[in-house]
N, C-alpha and C positions, 0 to 999 in steps of 0.2 A: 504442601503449601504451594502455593501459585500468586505468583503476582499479575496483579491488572491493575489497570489504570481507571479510575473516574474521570472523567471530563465534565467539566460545568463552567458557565457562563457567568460571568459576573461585572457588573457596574462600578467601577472606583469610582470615586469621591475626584472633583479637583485635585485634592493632595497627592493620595495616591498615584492618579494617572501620569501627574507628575513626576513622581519620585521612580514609577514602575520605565517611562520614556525612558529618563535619565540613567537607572540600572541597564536598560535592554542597550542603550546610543552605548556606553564604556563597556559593555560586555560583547558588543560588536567592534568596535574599535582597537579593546586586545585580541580580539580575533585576528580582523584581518593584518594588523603591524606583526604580530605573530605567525601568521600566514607569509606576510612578506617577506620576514625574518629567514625562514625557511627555505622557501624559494630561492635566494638572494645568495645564503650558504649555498646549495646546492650547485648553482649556476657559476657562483665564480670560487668556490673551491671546493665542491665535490665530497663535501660534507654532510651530514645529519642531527638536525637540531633535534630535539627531541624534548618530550615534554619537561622534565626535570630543567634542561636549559631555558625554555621559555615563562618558566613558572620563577624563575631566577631576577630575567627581564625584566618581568612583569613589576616584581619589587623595585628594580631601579626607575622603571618608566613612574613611579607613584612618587620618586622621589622629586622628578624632573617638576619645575618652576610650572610650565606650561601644563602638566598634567595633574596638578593637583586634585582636579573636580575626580580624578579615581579614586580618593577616598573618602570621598561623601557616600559612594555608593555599598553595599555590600562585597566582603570580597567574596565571598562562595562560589554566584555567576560568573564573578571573573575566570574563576580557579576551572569551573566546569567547564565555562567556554573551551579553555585550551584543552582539557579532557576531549572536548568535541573534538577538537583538532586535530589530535594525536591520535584517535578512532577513527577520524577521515583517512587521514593519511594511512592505518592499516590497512584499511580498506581498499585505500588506494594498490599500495601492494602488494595485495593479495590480490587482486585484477578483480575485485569484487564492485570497482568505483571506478571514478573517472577520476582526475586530479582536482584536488580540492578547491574553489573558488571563493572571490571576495564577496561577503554580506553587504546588501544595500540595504536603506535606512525605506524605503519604500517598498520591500516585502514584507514589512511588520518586523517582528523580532520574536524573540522568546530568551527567559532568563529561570535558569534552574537553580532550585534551594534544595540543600540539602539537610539533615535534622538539626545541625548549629546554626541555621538558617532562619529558623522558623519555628514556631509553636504551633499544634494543634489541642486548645484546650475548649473544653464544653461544646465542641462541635462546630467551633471556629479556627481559622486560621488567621494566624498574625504572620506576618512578614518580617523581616529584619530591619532597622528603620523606619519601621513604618508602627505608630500606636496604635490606629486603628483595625479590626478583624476585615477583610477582604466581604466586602456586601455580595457574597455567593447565591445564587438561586437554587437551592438542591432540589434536583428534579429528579434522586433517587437517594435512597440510603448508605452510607456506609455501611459495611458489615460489622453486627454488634464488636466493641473490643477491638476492630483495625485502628491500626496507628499508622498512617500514611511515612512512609519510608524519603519522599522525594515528591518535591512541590515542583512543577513548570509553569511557568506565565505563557502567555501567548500572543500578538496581539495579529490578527490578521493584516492581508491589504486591505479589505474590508474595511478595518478599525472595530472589528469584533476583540474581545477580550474573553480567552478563557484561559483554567484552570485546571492542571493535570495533576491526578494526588494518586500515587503510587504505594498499593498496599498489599500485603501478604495475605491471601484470604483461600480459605477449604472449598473446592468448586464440588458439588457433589455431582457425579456420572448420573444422565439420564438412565433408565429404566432399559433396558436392552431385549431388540426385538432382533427380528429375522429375515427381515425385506431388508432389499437392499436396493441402490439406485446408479443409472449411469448417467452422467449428464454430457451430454453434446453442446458445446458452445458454436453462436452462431449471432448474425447479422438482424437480418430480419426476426429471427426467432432468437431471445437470447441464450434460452438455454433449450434444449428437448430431452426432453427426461425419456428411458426405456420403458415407460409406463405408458408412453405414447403422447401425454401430455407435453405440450408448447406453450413457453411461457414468453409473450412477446415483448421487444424491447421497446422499452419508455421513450427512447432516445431524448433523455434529456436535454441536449444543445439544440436540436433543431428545437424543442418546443420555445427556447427562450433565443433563437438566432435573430432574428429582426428586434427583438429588445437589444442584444449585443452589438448589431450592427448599429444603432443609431445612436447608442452609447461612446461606439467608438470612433463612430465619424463626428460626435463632438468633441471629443477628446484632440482628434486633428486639426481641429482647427481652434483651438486655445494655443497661445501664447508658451512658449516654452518658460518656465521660470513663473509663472503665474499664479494668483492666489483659484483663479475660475478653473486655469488645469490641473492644479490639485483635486477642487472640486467632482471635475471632468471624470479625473482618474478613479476617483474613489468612485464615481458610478459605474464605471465600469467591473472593476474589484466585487462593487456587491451584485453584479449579473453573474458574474463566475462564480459567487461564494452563494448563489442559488440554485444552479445549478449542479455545483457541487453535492450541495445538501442534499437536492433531490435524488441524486442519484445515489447515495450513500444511506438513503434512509431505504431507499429499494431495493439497495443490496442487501442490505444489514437484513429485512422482514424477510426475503426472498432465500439467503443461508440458512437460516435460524429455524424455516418452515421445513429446510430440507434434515438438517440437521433432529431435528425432532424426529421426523417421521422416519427416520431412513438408519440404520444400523451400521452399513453399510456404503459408503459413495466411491466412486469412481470416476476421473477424468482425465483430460487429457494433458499432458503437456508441452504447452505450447511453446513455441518461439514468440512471443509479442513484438520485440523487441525487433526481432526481425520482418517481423508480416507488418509493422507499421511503416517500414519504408516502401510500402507500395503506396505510390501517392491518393491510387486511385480507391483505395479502401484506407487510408490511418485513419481519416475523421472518423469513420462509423466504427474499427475496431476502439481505436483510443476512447469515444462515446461508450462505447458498451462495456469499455472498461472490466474485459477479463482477470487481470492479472487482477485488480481489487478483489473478485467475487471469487477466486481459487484462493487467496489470500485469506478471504474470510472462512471458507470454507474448512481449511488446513488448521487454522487455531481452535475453530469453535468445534471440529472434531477431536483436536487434542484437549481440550479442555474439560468433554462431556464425556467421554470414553466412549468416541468411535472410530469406524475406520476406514483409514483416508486414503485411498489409492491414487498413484498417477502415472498414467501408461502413457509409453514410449510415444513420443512423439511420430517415429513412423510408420506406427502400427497401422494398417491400411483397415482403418473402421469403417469407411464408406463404401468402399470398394467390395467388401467382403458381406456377402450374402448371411444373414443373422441365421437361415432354418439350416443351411445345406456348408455354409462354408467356403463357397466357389466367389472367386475372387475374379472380379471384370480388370482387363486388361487398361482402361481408362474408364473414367467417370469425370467430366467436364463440369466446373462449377455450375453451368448453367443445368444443369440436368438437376431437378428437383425430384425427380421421382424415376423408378427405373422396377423395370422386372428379372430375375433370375433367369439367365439361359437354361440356368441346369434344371430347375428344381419349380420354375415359373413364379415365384412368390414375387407379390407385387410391394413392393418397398418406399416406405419413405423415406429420402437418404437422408437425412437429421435422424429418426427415429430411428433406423435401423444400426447410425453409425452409435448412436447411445444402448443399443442395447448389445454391439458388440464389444463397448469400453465395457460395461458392465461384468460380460462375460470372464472378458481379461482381466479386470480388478480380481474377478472373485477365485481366478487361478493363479493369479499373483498372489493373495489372502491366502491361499490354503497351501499352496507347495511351490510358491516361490518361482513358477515356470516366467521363460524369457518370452513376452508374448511379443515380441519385434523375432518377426521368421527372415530369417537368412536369403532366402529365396525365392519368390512365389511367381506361379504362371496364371495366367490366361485362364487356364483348365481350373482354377482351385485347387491345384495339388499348392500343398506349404512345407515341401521336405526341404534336408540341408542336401547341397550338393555331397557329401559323404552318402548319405542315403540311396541319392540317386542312382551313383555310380555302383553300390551295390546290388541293385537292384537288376542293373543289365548285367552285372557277370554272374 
């Protein structure tokens, strides 16, 4: 059994969107006094709060004169929020995060139900306080017999609203073939497959940058505090949350195809994190949005039963001649295309470096070799210095 998520969109009622604000505003609110809390021990006595302590708080804060309106709401959210919390903060320690930050009321919210939460009966969802079933639009089926585990609200900058229903369900493994594939990620070209295929990039933001731009030079010039810069903002919010989309629905067809066809995948892995601090390429990698598409890649092969490789980041793929081996001394970004000293084979360096990720997946898949070589020359030789010095005496 495997859990996944449904995502779906749905329309509250006046009432609801009400009662759903009001949950998300107190489930943000012991957030971040709980966040502060924290911080606060730490700074001035070198202590650690920890969730059992703030789930303590939280009970006195419901007592407090001014805080009453926390028990109108459900307490579950509340209870999860700090769950979020205390999962930030491991995160944080584990150097897996950055240190946790305060929730603002203008990136939307979200408020999580857990099964005391909520009902799912006849293929509806009720909420806690709430009589009405949530007006969902299912734009796909639950699986017969799932019983959603865990409800998320959501509500974007946008002012989009959806819903996340968390359920246990049997994935069955695609059909298992014998091809296999490497993918080369890239700029101009998003991915280049070792099949020689190039699949180019959408670049989503530049299609909608003059929409974003004139978006955002209204927004400057509204009034701070304003009912028109609200407005302002919200337009803005939905050119990002289109772009978003489009990119996400082109990732999603573009994994899914590979994933199908391919037994097999191989790539790279990358530093993002680090190659976006070059000012003069973040826009076009952050656009093309790698980490998403290896992302997809990695669950929708765990999922179907296939196999996910990802070679050493300094495996020199471009560098290294795909027929012979022989590995050029430099190869300059600008160099699109190059020929073999050794062996003359004329190369495209996107498709050559994908068909030598390929090769290394598929020697990592079968006997676990280290395809990052210790040493390599000019010449194409790839020995370890141990070897070499053998070799002269």
């Amino acid at each position: 059994m495997t859990q996944r998520a449904f995502k779906y969109r749905f329309y509250p009622t006046p009432e609801q969107e009400t009662l759903l604000r009001r949950t998300m505003g107190c489930t943000r609110l012991v957030y971040n006094r709980a966040l502060a809390v924290r911080t606060q021990a730490w700074y001035e006595q070198k202590t650690r709060v920890g969730y059992s302590d703030t789930s303590a708080l939280l009970t006195e804060w419901k007592k407090q004169e001014d805080l009453q309106f926390l028990n109108e709401v459900s307490c579950v959210p509340l209870q999860q929020g700090l769950r979020h919390l205390q999962k930030a903060f491991s995160n944080f320690f584990d150097g897996r995060a950055k240190y946790p930050i305060f929730k603002k009321k203008r990136n939307g919210g979200s408020a999580e139900f857990t099964k005391s939460a909520f009902k799912f009966r006849d293929g509806q969802v009720y909420l806690a306080k709430c009589s009405q079933a949530l007006p969902i639009r299912w734009s796909r089926d639950i699986p017969q017999g799932a019983s959603p585990s865990t409800i998320t609200v959501k509500l974007t900058r946008a002012g989009r609203w959806s819903v996340s229903l968390l359920v246990d369900v049997e994935i069955e493994p695609l059909p298992k073939r014998s091809n296999g594939i490497g993918v080369d990620l890239g700029v101009t070209s998003l991915v280049a497959l070792s099949d020689g295929e190039k699949i180019a990039n959408p670049k989503g933001f530049n299609t909608k940058r003059r929409k974003l731009k004139k978006a955002q030079k209204a927004l400057s010039r509204k009034q701070k505090g304003s009912s028109n810069r609200h407005k302002a903002r919200l337009k803005v919010a939905k050119v990002h949350q289109e772009i978003s989309d489009a990119r996400k629905d082109f990732l999603h067809k573009l994994t899914t195809r590979l994933v199908r066809e391919n037994q097999t995948i191989a790539v790279e892995d990358l530093a993002v994190k680090n190659m976006v601090k070059n000012r003069k390429l973040a826009l076009s990698i952050s656009d093309a949005s790698w980490g998403e598409l290896v992302r997809q890649l990695e669950y929708k092969c765990d999922c179907y039963g296939r196999n996910f490789v990802k070679i050493d980041r300094w495996f020199p793929s471009s560098k290294r001649c795909a027929e012979c081996g022989h590995i050029v001394e430099k190869l300059p970004l600008n160099i699109r295309e190059w020929d073999c000293p050794k062996c003359g084979t004329h190369h495209d360096r996107d498709v050559n470096a994908a068909k030598n990720i390929l090769a290394a997946g598929l020697a990592v898949t079968v006997c676990g070799a280290n395809v990052r070589p210790e040493r390599h020359k000019s010449d194409g030789s790839c020995e370890s210095p141990v070897m070499e010095r053998s070799r002269k005496v």
